[in-house]
C-alpha positions in Angstrom: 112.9 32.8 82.7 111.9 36.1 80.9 113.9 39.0 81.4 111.4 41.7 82.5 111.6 44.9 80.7 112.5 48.0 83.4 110.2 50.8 83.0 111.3 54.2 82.7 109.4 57.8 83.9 108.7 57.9 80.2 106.9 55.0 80.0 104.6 55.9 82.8 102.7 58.1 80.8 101.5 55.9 78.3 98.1 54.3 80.3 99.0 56.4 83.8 97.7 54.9 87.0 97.2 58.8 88.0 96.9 62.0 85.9 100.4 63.5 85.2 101.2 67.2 85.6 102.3 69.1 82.2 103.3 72.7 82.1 103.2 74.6 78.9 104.8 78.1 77.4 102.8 80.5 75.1 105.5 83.1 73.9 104.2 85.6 71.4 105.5 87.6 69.1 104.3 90.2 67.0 101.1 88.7 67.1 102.7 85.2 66.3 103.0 82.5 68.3 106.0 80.4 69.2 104.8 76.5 68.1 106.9 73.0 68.1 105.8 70.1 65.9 105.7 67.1 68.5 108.3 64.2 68.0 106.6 61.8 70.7 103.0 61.0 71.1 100.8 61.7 72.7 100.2 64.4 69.7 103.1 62.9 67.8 103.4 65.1 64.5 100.5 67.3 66.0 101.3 71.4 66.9 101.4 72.5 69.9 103.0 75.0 72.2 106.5 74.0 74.6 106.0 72.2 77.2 106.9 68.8 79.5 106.4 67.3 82.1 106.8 69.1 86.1 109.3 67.3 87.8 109.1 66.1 91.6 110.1 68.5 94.0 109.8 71.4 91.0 107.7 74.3 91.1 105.2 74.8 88.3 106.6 78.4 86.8 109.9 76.7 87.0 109.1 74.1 85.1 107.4 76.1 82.7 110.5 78.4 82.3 112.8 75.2 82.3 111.0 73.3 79.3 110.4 76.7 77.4 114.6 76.5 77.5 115.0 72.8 76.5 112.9 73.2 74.0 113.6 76.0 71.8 116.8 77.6 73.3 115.0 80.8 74.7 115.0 82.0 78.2 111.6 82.9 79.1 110.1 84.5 82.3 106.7 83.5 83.4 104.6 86.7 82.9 100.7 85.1 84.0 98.7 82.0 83.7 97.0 81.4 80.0 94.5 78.7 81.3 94.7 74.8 82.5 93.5 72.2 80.6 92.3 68.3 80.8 94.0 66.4 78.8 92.6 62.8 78.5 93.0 60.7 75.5 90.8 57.4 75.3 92.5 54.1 73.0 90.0 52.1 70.9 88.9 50.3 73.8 87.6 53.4 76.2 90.8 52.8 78.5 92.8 56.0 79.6 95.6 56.0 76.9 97.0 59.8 78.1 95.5 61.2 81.5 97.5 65.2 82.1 96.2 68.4 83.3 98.2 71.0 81.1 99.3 74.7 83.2 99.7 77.4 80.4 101.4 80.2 81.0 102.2 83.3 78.9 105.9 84.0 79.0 108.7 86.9 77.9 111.7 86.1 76.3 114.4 87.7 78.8 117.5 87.0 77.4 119.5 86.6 74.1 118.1 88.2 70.5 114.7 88.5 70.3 114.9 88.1 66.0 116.5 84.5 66.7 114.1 81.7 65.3 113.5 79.1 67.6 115.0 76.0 68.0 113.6 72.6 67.9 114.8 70.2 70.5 115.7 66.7 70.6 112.0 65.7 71.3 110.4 68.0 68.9 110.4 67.7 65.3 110.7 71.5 64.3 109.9 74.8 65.6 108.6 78.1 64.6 106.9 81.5 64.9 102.9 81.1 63.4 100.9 84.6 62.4 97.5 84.1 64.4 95.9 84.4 61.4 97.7 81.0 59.8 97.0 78.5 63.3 93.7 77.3 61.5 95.8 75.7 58.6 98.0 73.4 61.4 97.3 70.5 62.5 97.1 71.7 66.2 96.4 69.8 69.2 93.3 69.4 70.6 94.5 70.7 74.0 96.2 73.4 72.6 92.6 74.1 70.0 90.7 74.7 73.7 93.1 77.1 75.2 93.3 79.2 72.3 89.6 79.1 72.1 89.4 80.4 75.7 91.5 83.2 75.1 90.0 84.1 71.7 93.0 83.8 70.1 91.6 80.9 67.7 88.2 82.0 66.7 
């Protein structure tokens, strides 16, 4: 008899049954913004801003606050929404490979020196402050290409 292979809440999001909830942090400074190079697909080796996954039973600004932390070492404070994006990635055959809607928010650092480069996490291959003027040359997400396009920040 096969051994059947026991699935883990990180395989779930590779072909979802239902969209899954991601939260996202855009912390600026000096006109630059804080950006991770992703470890894990979806977006593996793609740019985007810090984010995960909302747990059960967590609220959304939490979350956003708790993954800003685990992923660079800051401590951020929710300051206002940046925007909400679909995320939905097809595979070769049209099927729903990636299904998320993405909550931005813009945060404050609120703790610890504010000169400190970032640091990448386990899941994230580095991280770093980008001038404005340099996103272009990135390879950026596509989700993250649409928010900064709706708040003119990529033009």
């Amino acid at each position: 008899m096969k051994k059947r292979k026991k699935l883990t809440a990180f395989d779930l999001r590779h072909y979802p049954v239902n969209p899954l909830i991601g939260v996202g942090i855009m912390l600026v400074r000096d006109e630059q913004l804080l950006l991770i190079k992703r470890k894990y697909n979806p977006d593996k080796k793609y740019w985007s801003i810090p984010g995960g996954h909302l747990d059960l039973g967590e609220k959304v600004q939490q979350a956003a606050e708790r993954e800003g932390f685990e992923e660079t070492g800051f401590k951020v404070k929710v300051t206002k929404l940046a925007g909400i994006i679909d995320k939905i990635m097809y595979d070769n055959n049209d099927k729903i490979e990636y299904h998320y809607v993405l909550i931005n928010y813009f945060v404050e650092q609120v703790e610890g020196d504010l000169s400190q480069p970032p640091k990448a996490s386990s899941d994230a291959l580095e991280a770093k402050f980008v001038p404005f003027k340099e996103l272009k040359q990135y390879k950026l997400t596509d989700s993250l290409i649409e928010l900064l396009e709706q708040l003119d920040i990529l033009k």
